[in-house]
Legacy VTK file of the C-alpha trace (Angstrom):
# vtk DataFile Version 3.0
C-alpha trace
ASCII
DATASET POLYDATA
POINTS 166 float
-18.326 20.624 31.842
-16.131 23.455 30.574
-12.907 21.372 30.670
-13.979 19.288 28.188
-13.052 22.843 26.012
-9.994 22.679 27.107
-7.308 21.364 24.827
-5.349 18.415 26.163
-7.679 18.206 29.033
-9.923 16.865 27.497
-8.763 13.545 26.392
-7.198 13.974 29.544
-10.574 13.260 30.851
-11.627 10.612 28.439
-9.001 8.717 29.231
-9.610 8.891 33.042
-12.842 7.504 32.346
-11.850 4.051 30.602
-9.165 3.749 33.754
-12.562 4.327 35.984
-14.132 1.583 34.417
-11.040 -0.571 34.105
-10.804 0.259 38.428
-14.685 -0.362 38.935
-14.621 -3.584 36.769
-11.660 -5.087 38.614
-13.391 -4.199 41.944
-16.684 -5.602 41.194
-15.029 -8.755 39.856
-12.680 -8.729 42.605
-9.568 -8.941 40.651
-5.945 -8.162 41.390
-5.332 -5.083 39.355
-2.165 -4.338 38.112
-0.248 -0.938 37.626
0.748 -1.733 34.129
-3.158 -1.869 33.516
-4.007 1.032 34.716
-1.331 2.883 32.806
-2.355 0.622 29.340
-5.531 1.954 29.571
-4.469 5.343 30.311
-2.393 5.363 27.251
-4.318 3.449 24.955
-7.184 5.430 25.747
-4.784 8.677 24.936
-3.917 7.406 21.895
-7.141 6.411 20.749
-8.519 9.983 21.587
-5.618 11.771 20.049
-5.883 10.113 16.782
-9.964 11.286 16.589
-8.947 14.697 17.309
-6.567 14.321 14.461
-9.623 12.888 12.332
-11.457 16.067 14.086
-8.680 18.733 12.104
-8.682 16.886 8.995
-12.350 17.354 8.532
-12.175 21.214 9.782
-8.991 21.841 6.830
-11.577 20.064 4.627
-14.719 21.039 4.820
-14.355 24.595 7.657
-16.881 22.613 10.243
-15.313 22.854 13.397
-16.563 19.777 15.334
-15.719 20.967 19.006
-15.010 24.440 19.852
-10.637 23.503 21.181
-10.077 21.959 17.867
-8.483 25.435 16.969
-5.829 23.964 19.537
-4.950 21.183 17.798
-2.978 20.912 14.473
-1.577 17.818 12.557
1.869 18.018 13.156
1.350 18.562 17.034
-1.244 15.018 16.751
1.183 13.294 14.834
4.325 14.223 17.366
1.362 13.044 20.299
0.536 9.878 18.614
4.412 8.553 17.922
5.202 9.325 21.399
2.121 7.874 22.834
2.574 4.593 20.825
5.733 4.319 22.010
5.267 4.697 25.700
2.389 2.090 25.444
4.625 -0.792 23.866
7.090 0.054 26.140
4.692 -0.019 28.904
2.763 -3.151 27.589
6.425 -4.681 27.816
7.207 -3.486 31.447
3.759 -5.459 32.393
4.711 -9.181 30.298
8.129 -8.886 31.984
7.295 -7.741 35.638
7.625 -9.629 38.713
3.993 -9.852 39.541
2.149 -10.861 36.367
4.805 -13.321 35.758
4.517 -14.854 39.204
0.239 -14.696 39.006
0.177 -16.197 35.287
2.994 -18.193 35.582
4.895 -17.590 32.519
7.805 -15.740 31.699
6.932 -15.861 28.129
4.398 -13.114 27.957
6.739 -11.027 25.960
6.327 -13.107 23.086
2.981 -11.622 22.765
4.686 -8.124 22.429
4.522 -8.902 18.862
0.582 -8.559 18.331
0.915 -5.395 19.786
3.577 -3.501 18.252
2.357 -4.681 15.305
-1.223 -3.717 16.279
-0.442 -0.305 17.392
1.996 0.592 14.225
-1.098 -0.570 11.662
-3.255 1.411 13.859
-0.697 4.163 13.704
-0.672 3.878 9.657
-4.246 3.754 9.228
-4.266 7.049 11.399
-1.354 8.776 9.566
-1.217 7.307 5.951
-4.713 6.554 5.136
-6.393 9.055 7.461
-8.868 6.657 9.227
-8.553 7.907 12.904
-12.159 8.529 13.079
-13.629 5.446 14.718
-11.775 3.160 16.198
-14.551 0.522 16.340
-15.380 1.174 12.721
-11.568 0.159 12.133
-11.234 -3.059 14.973
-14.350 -4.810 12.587
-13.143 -3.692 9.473
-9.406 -3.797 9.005
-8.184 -7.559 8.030
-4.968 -6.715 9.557
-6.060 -4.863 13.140
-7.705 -8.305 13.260
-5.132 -10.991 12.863
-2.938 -8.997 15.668
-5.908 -9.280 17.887
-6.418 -12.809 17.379
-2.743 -13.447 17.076
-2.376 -12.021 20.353
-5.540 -13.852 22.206
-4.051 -17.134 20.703
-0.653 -16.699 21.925
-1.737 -15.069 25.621
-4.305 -18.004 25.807
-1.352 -20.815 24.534
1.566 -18.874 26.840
-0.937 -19.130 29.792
-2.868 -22.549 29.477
-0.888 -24.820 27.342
LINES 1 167
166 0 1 2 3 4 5 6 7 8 9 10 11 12 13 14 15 16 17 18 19 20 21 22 23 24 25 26 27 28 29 30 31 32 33 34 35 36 37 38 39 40 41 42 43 44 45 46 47 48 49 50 51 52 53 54 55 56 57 58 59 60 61 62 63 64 65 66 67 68 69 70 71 72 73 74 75 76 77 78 79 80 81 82 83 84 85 86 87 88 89 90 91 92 93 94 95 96 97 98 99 100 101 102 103 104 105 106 107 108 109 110 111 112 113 114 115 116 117 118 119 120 121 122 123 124 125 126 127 128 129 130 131 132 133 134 135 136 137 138 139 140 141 142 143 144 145 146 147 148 149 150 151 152 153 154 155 156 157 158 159 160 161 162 163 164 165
């Protein structure tokens, strides 16, 4: 329980927890999981808990209320640095998976790069939300509220679906 007080470790720890469930789901479902999955979510999940964290410092310089005791750790220029590098690593990685042997051979398309698009696009409005307009605090809140975080998800589900079954 005391790791979670330790900086880095403990979105470290989140993050390890969505690529539990991602593990547990596949097994239950008895699905073929792939590496590029498991280091999506890993990323994703990084990213996602980095940006709160930045949401969690802007509030402290604001208002003094320290939200969790490692937030001390933490300061905007350090999240921002994390969050670039992190987005980066998870297009490139979304990438490796649409172009690797494996998924291409179980989907049968080499055309799941195309789909690239939704996310790069996805991940750079999430990434301006975060950084311009200082919305990191809920990613939900911002997945059913942001027009634009919507049309790359749907954008995306339409072309995957249309790459795979048409």
């Amino acid at each position: 329980m005391k790791l979670k007080h330790v900086a880095i470790l403990d979105v470290i720890i989140i993050a390890i927890g969505f690529v539990l469930r991602v593990i547990e789901g596949a097994v239950i479902a008895a699905v073929p999981l792939s590496k590029w999955i498991v280091l999506m979510t890993f990323l994703l999940s990084l990213l996602l808990a980095f940006a709160k964290r930045r949401d969690d410092v802007i509030i402290f310089e604001k208002t003094g209320i320290k939200v969790r005791p490692n937030l001390s750790s933490y300061n905007l220029e350090f999240l921002n640095s994390v969050l670039s590098l992190l987005s980066a690593i998870t297009i490139i990685c979304y990438i490796m998976y649409t172009v690797s042997d494996e998924v291409m051979q179980r989907l049968e398309s080499s055309y799941l790069y195309l789909t690239s698009l939704f996310v790069i696009a996805g991940i750079l409005r999430y990434l301006q939300l975060t950084q311009v307009s200082q919305k990191s605090g809920s990613p939900t809140k911002i997945l059913f509220r942001d027009r634009f975080i919507q049309m790359t998800v749907l954008g995306w589900v339409f072309s995957y679906f249309w790459i795979i079954y048409v």
